[in-house]
mmCIF file of the N, C-alpha and C atoms, coordinates in Angstrom:
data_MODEL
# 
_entry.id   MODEL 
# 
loop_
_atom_site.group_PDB 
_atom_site.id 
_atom_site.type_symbol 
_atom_site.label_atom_id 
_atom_site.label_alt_id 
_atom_site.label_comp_id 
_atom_site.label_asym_id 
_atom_site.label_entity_id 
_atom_site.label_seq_id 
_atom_site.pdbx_PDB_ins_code 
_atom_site.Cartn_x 
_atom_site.Cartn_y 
_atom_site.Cartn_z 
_atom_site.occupancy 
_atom_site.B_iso_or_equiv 
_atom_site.pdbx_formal_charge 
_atom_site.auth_seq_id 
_atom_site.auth_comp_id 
_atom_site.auth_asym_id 
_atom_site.auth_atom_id 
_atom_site.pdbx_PDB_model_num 
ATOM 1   N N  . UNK A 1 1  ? -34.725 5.784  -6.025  1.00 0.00 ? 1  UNK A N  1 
ATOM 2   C CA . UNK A 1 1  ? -33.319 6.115  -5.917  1.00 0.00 ? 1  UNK A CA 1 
ATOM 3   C C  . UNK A 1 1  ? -32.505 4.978  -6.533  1.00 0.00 ? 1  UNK A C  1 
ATOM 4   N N  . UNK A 1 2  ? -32.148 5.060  -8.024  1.00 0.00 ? 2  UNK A N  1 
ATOM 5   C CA . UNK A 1 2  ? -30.605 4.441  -8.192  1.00 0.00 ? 2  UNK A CA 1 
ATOM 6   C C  . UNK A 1 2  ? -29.457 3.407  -7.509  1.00 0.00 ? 2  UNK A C  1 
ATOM 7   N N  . UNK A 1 3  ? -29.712 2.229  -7.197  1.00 0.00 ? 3  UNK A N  1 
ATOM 8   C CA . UNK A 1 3  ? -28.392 2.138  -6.887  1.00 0.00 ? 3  UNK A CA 1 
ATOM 9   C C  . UNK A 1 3  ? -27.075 2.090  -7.853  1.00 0.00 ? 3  UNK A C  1 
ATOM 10  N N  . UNK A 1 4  ? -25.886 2.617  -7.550  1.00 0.00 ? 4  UNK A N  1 
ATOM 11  C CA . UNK A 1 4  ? -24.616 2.308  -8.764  1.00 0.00 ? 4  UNK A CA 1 
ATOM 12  C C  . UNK A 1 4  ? -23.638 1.998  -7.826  1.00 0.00 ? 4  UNK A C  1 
ATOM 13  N N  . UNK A 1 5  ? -22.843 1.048  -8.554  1.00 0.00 ? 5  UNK A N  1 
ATOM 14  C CA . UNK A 1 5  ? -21.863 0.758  -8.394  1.00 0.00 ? 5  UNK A CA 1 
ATOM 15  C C  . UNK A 1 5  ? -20.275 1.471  -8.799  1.00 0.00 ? 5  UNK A C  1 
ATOM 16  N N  . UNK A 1 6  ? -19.456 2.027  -8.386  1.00 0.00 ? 6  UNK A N  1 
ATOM 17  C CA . UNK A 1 6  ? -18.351 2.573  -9.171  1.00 0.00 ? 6  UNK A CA 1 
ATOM 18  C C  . UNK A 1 6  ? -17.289 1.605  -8.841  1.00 0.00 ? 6  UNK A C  1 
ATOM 19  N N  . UNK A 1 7  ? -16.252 1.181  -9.707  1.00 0.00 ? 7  UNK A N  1 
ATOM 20  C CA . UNK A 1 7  ? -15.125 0.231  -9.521  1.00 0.00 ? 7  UNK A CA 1 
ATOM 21  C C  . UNK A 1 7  ? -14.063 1.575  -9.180  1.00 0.00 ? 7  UNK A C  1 
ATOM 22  N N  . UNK A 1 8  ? -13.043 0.791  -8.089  1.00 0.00 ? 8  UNK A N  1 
ATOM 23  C CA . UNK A 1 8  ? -11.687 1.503  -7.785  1.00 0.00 ? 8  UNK A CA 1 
ATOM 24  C C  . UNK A 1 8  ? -10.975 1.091  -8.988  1.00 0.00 ? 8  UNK A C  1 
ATOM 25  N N  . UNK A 1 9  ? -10.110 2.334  -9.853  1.00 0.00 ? 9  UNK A N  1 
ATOM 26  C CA . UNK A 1 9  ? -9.325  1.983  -10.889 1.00 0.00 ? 9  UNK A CA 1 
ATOM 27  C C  . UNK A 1 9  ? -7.728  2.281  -10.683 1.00 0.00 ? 9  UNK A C  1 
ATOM 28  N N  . UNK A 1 10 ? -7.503  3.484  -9.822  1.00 0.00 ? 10 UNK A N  1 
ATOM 29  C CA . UNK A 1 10 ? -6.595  3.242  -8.982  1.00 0.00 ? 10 UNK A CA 1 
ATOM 30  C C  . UNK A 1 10 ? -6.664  3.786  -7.670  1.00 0.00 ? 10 UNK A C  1 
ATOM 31  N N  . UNK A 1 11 ? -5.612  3.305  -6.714  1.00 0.00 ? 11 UNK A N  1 
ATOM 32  C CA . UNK A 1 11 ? -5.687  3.688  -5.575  1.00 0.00 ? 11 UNK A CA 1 
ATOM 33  C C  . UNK A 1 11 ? -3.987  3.711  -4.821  1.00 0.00 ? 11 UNK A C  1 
ATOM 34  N N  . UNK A 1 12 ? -3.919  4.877  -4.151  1.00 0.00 ? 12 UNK A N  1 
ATOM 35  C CA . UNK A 1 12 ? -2.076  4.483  -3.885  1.00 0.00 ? 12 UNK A CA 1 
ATOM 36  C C  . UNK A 1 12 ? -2.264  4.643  -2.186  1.00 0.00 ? 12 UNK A C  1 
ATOM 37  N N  . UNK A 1 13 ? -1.287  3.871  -1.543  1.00 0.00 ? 13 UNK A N  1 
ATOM 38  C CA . UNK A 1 13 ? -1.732  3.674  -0.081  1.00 0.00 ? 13 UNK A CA 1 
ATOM 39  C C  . UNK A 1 13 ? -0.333  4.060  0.295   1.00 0.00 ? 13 UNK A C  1 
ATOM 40  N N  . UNK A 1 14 ? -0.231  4.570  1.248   1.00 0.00 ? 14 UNK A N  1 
ATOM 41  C CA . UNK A 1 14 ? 1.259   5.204  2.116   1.00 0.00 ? 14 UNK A CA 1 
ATOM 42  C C  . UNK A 1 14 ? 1.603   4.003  3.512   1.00 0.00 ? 14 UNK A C  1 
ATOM 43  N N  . UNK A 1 15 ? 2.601   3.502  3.757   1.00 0.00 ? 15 UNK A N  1 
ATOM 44  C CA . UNK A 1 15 ? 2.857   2.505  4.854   1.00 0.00 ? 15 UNK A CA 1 
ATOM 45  C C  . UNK A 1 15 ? 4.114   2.981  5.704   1.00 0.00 ? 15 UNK A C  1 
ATOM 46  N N  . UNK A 1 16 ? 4.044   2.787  6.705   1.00 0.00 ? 16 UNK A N  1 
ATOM 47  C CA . UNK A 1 16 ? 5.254   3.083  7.494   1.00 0.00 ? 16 UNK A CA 1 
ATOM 48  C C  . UNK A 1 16 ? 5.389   2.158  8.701   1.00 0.00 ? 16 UNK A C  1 
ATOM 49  N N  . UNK A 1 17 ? 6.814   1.894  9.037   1.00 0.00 ? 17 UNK A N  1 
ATOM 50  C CA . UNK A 1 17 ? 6.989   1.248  10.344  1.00 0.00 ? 17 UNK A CA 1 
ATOM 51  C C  . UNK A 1 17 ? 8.486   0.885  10.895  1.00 0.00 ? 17 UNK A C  1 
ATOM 52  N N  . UNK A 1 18 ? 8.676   0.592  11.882  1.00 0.00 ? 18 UNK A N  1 
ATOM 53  C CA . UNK A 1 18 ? 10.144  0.679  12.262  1.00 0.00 ? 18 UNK A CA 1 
ATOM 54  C C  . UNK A 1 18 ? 11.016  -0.323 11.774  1.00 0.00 ? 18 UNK A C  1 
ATOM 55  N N  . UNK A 1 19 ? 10.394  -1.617 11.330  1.00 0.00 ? 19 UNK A N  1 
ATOM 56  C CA . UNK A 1 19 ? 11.316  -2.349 10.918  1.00 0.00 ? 19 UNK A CA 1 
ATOM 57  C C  . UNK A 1 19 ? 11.103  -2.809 9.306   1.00 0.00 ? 19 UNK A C  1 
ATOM 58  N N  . UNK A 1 20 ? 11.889  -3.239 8.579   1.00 0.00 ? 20 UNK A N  1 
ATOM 59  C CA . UNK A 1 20 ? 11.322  -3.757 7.628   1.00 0.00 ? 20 UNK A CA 1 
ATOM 60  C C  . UNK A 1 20 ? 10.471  -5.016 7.522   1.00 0.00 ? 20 UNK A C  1 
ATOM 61  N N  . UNK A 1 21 ? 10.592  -5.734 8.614   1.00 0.00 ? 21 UNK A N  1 
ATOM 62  C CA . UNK A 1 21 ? 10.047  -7.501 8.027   1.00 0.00 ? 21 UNK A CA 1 
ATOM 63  C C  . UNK A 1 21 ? 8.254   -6.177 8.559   1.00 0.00 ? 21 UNK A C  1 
ATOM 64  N N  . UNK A 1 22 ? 8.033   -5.532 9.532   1.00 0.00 ? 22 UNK A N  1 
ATOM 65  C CA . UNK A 1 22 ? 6.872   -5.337 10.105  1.00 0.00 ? 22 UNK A CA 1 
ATOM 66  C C  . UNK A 1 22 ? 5.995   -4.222 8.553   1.00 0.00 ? 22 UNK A C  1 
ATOM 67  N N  . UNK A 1 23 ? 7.044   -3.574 7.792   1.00 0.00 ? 23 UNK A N  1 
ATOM 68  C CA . UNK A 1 23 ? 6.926   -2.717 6.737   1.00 0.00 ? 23 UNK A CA 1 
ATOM 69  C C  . UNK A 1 23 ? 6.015   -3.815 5.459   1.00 0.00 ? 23 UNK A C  1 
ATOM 70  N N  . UNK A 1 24 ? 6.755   -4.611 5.599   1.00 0.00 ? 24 UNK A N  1 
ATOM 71  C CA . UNK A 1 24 ? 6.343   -5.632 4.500   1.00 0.00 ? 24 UNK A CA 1 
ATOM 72  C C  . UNK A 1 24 ? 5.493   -6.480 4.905   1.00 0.00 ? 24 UNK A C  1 
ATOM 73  N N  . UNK A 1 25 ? 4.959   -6.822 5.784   1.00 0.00 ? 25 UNK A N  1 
ATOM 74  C CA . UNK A 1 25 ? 3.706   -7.902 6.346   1.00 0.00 ? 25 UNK A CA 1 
ATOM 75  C C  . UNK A 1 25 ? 2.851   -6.542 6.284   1.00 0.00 ? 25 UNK A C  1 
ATOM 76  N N  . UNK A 1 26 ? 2.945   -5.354 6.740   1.00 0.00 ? 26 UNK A N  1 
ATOM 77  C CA . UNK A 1 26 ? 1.523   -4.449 6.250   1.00 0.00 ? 26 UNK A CA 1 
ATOM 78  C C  . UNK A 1 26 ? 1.000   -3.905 4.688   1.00 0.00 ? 26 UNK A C  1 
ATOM 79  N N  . UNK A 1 27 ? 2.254   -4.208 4.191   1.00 0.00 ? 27 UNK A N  1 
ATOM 80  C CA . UNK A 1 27 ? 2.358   -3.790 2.550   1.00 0.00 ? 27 UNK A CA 1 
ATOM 81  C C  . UNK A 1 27 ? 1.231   -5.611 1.885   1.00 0.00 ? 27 UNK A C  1 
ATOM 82  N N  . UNK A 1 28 ? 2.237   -6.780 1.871   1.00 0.00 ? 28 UNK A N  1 
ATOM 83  C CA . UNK A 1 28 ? 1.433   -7.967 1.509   1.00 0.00 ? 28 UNK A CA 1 
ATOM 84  C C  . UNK A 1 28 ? -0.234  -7.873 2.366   1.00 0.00 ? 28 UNK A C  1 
ATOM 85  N N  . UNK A 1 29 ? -0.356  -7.688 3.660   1.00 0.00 ? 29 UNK A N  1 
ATOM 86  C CA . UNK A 1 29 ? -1.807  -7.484 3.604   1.00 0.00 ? 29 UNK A CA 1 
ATOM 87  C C  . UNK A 1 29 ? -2.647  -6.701 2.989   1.00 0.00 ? 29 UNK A C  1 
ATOM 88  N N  . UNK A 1 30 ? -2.066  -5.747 2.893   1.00 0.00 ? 30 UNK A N  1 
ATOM 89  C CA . UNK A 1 30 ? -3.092  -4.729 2.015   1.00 0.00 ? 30 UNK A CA 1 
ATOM 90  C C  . UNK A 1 30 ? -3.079  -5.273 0.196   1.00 0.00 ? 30 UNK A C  1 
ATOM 91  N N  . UNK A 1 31 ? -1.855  -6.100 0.207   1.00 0.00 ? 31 UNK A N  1 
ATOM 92  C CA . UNK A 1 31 ? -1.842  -6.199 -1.323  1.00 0.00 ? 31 UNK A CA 1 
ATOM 93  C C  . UNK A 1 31 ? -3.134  -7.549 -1.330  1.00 0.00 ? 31 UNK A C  1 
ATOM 94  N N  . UNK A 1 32 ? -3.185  -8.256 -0.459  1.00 0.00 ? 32 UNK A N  1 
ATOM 95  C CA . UNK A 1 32 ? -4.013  -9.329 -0.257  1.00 0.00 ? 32 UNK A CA 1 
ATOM 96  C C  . UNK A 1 32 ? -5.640  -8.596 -0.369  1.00 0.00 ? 32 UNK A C  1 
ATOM 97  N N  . UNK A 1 33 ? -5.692  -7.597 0.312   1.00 0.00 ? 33 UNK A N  1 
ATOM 98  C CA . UNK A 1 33 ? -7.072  -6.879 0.559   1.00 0.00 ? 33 UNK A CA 1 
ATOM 99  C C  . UNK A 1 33 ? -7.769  -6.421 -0.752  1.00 0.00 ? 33 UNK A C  1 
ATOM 100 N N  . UNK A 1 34 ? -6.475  -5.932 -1.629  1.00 0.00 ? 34 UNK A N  1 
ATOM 101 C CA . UNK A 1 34 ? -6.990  -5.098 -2.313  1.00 0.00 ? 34 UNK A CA 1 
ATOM 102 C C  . UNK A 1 34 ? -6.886  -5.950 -3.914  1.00 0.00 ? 34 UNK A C  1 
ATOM 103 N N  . UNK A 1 35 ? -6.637  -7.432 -3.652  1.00 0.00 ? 35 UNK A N  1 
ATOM 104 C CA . UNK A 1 35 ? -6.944  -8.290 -4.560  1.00 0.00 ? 35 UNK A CA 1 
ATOM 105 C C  . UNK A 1 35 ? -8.341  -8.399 -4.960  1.00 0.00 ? 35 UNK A C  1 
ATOM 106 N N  . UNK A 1 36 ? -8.750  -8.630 -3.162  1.00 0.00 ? 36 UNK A N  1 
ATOM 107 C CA . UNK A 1 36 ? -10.524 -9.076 -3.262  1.00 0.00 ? 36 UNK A CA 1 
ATOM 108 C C  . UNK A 1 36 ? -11.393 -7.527 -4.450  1.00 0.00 ? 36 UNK A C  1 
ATOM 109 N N  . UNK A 1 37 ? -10.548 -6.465 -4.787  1.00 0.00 ? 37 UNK A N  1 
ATOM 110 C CA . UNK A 1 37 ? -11.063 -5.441 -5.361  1.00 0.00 ? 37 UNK A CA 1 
ATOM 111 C C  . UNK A 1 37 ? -10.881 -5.873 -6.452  1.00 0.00 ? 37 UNK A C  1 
ATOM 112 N N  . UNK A 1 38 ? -9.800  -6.711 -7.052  1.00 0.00 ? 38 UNK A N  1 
ATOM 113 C CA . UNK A 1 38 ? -9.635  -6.625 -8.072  1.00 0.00 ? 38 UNK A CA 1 
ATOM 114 C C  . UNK A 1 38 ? -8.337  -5.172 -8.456  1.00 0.00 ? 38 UNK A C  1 
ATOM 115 N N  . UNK A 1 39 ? -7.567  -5.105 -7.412  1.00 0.00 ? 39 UNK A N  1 
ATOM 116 C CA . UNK A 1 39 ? -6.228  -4.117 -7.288  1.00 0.00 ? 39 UNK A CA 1 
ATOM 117 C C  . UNK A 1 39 ? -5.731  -4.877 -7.660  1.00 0.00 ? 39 UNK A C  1 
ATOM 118 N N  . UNK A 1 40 ? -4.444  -4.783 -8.795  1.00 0.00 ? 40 UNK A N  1 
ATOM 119 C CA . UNK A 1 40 ? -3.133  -5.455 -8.448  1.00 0.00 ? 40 UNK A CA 1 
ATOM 120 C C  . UNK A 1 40 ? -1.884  -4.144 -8.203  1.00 0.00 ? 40 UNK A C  1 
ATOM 121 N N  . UNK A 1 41 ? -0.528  -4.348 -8.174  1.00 0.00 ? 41 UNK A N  1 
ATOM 122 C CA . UNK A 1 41 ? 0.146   -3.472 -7.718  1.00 0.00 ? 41 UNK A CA 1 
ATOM 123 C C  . UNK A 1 41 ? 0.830   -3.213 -9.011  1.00 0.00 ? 41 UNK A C  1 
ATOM 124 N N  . UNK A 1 42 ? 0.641   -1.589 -9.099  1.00 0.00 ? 42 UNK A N  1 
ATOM 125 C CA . UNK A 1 42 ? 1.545   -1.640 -10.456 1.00 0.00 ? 42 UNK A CA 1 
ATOM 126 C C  . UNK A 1 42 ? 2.757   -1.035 -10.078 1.00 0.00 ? 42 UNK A C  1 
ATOM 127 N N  . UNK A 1 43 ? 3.224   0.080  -8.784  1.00 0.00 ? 43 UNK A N  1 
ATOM 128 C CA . UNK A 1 43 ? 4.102   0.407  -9.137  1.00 0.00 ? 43 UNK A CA 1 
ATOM 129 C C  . UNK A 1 43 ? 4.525   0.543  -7.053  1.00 0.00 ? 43 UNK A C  1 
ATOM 130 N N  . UNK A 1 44 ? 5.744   0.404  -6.520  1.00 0.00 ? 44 UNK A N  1 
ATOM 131 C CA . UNK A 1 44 ? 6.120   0.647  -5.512  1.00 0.00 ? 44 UNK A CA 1 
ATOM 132 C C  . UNK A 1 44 ? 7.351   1.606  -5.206  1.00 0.00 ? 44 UNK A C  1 
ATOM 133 N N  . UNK A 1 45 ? 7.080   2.068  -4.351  1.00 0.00 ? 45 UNK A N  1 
ATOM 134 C CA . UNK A 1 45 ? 8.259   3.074  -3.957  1.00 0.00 ? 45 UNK A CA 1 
ATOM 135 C C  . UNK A 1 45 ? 8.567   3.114  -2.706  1.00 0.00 ? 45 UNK A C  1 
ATOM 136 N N  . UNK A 1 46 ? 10.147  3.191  -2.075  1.00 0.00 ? 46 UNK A N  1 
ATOM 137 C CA . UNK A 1 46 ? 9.935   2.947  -0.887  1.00 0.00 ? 46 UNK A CA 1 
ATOM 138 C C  . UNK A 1 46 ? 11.430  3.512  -0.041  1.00 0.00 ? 46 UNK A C  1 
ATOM 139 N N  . UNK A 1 47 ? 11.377  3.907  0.896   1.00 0.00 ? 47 UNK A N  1 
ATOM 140 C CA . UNK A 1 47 ? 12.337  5.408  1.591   1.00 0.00 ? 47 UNK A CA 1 
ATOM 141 C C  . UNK A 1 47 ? 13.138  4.711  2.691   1.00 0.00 ? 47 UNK A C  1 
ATOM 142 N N  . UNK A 1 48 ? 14.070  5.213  3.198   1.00 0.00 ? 48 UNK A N  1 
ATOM 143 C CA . UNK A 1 48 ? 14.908  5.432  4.641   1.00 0.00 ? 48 UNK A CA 1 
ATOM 144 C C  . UNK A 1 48 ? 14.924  6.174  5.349   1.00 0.00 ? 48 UNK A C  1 
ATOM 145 N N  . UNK A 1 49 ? 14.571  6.604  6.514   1.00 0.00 ? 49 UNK A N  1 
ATOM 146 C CA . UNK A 1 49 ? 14.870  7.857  6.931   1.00 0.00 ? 49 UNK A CA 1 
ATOM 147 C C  . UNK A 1 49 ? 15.082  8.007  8.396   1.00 0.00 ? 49 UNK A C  1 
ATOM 148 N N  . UNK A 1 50 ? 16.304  8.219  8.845   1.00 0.00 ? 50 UNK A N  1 
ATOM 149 C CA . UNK A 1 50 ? 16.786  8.116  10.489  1.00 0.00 ? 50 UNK A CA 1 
ATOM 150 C C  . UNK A 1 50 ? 16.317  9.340  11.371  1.00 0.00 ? 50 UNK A C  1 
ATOM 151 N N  . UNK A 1 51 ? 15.730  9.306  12.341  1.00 0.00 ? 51 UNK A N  1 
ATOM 152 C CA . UNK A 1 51 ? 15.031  10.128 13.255  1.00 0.00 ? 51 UNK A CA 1 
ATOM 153 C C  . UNK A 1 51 ? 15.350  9.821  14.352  1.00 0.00 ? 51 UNK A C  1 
ATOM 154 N N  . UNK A 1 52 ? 15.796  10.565 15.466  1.00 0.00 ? 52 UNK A N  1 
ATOM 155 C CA . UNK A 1 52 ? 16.454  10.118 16.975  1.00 0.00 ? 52 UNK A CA 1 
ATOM 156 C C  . UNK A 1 52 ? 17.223  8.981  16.869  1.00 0.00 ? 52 UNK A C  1 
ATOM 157 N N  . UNK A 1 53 ? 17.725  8.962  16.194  1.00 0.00 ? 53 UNK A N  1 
ATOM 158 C CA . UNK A 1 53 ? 18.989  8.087  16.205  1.00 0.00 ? 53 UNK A CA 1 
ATOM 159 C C  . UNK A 1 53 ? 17.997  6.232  16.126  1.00 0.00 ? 53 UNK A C  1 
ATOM 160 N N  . UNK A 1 54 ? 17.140  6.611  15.146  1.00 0.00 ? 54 UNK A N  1 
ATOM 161 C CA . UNK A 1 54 ? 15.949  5.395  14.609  1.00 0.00 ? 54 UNK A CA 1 
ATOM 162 C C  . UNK A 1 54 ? 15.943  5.594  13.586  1.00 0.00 ? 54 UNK A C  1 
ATOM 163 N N  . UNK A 1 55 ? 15.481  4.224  12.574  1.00 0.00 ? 55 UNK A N  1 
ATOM 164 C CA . UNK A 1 55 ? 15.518  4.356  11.616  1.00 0.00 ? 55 UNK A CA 1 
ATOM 165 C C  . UNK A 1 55 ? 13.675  3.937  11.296  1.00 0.00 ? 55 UNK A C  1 
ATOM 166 N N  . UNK A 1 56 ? 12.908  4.576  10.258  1.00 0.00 ? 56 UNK A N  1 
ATOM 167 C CA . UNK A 1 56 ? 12.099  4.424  9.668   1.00 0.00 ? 56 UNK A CA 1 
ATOM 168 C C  . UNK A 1 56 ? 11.807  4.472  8.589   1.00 0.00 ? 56 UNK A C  1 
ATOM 169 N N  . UNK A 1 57 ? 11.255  2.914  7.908   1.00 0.00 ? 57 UNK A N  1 
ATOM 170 C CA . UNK A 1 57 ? 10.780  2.667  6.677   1.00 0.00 ? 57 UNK A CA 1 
ATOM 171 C C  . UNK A 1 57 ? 9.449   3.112  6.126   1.00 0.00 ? 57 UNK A C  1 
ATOM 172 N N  . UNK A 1 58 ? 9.667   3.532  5.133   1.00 0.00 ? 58 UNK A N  1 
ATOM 173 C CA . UNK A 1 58 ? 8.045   4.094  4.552   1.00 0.00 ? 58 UNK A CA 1 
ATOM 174 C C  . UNK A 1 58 ? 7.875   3.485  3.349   1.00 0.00 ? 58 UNK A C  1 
ATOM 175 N N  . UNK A 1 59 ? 6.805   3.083  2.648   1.00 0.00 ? 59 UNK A N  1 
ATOM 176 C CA . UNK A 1 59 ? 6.540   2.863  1.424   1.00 0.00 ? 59 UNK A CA 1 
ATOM 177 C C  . UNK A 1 59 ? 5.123   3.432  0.346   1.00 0.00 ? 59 UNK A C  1 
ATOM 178 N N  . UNK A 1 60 ? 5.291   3.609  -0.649  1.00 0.00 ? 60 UNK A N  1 
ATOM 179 C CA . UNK A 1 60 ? 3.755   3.972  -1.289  1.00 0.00 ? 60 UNK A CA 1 
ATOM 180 C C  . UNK A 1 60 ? 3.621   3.216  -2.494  1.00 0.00 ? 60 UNK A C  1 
ATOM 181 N N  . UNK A 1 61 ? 2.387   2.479  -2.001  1.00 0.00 ? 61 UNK A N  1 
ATOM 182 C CA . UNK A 1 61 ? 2.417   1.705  -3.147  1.00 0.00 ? 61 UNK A CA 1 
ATOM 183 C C  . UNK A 1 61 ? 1.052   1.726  -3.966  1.00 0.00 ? 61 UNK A C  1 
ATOM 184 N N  . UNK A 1 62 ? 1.433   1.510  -5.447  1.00 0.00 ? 62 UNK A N  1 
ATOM 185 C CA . UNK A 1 62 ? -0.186  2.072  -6.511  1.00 0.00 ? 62 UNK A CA 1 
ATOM 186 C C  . UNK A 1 62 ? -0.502  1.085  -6.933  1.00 0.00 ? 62 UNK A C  1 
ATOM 187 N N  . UNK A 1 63 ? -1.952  0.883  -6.288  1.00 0.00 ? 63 UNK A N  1 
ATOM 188 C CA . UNK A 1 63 ? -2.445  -0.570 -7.271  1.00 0.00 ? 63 UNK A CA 1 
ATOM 189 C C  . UNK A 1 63 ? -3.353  0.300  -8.163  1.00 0.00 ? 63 UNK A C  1 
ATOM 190 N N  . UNK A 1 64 ? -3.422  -0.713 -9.136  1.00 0.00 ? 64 UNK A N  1 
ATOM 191 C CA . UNK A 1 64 ? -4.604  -0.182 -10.337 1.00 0.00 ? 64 UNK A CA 1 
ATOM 192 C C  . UNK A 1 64 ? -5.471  -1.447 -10.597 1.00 0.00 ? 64 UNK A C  1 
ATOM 193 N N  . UNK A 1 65 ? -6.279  -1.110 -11.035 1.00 0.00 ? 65 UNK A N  1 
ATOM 194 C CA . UNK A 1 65 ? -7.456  -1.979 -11.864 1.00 0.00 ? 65 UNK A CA 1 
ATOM 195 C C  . UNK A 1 65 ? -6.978  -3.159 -12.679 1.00 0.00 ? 65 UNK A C  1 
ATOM 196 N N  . UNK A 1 66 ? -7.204  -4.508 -12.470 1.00 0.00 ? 66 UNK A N  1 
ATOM 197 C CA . UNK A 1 66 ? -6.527  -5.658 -13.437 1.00 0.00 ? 66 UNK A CA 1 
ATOM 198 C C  . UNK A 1 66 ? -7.261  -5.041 -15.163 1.00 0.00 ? 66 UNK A C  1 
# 
């Protein structure tokens, strides 16, 4: 049996959370994680959206292959 290897070339991850500083410490860890892959971030996008009188941040962000 073969072993192979396949490289991630891209990958886009969805984040959410109530505040922003807590939005962005889960966004930089994953950007940290997905260094060790050899991810960098090519493109981010990122929302507002008030629910029960709360507000929640979302983001999606696409790393690709250096």
């Amino acid at each position: 049996m073969p072993f192979e290897l396949d490289l991630i070339k891209d990958k886009i991850e969805f984040f959410e959370a109530m505040t922003l500083e807590k939005l962005e410490k889960k966004v930089n860890q994953q950007i940290e994680n997905n260094q060790a892959l050899l991810l960098k971030v090519h493109s981010v996008s990122h929302q507002t959206a008030v629910m029960d009188n709360r507000v929640l941040y979302s983001a999606v962000v696409h790393f690709k292959a250096e």
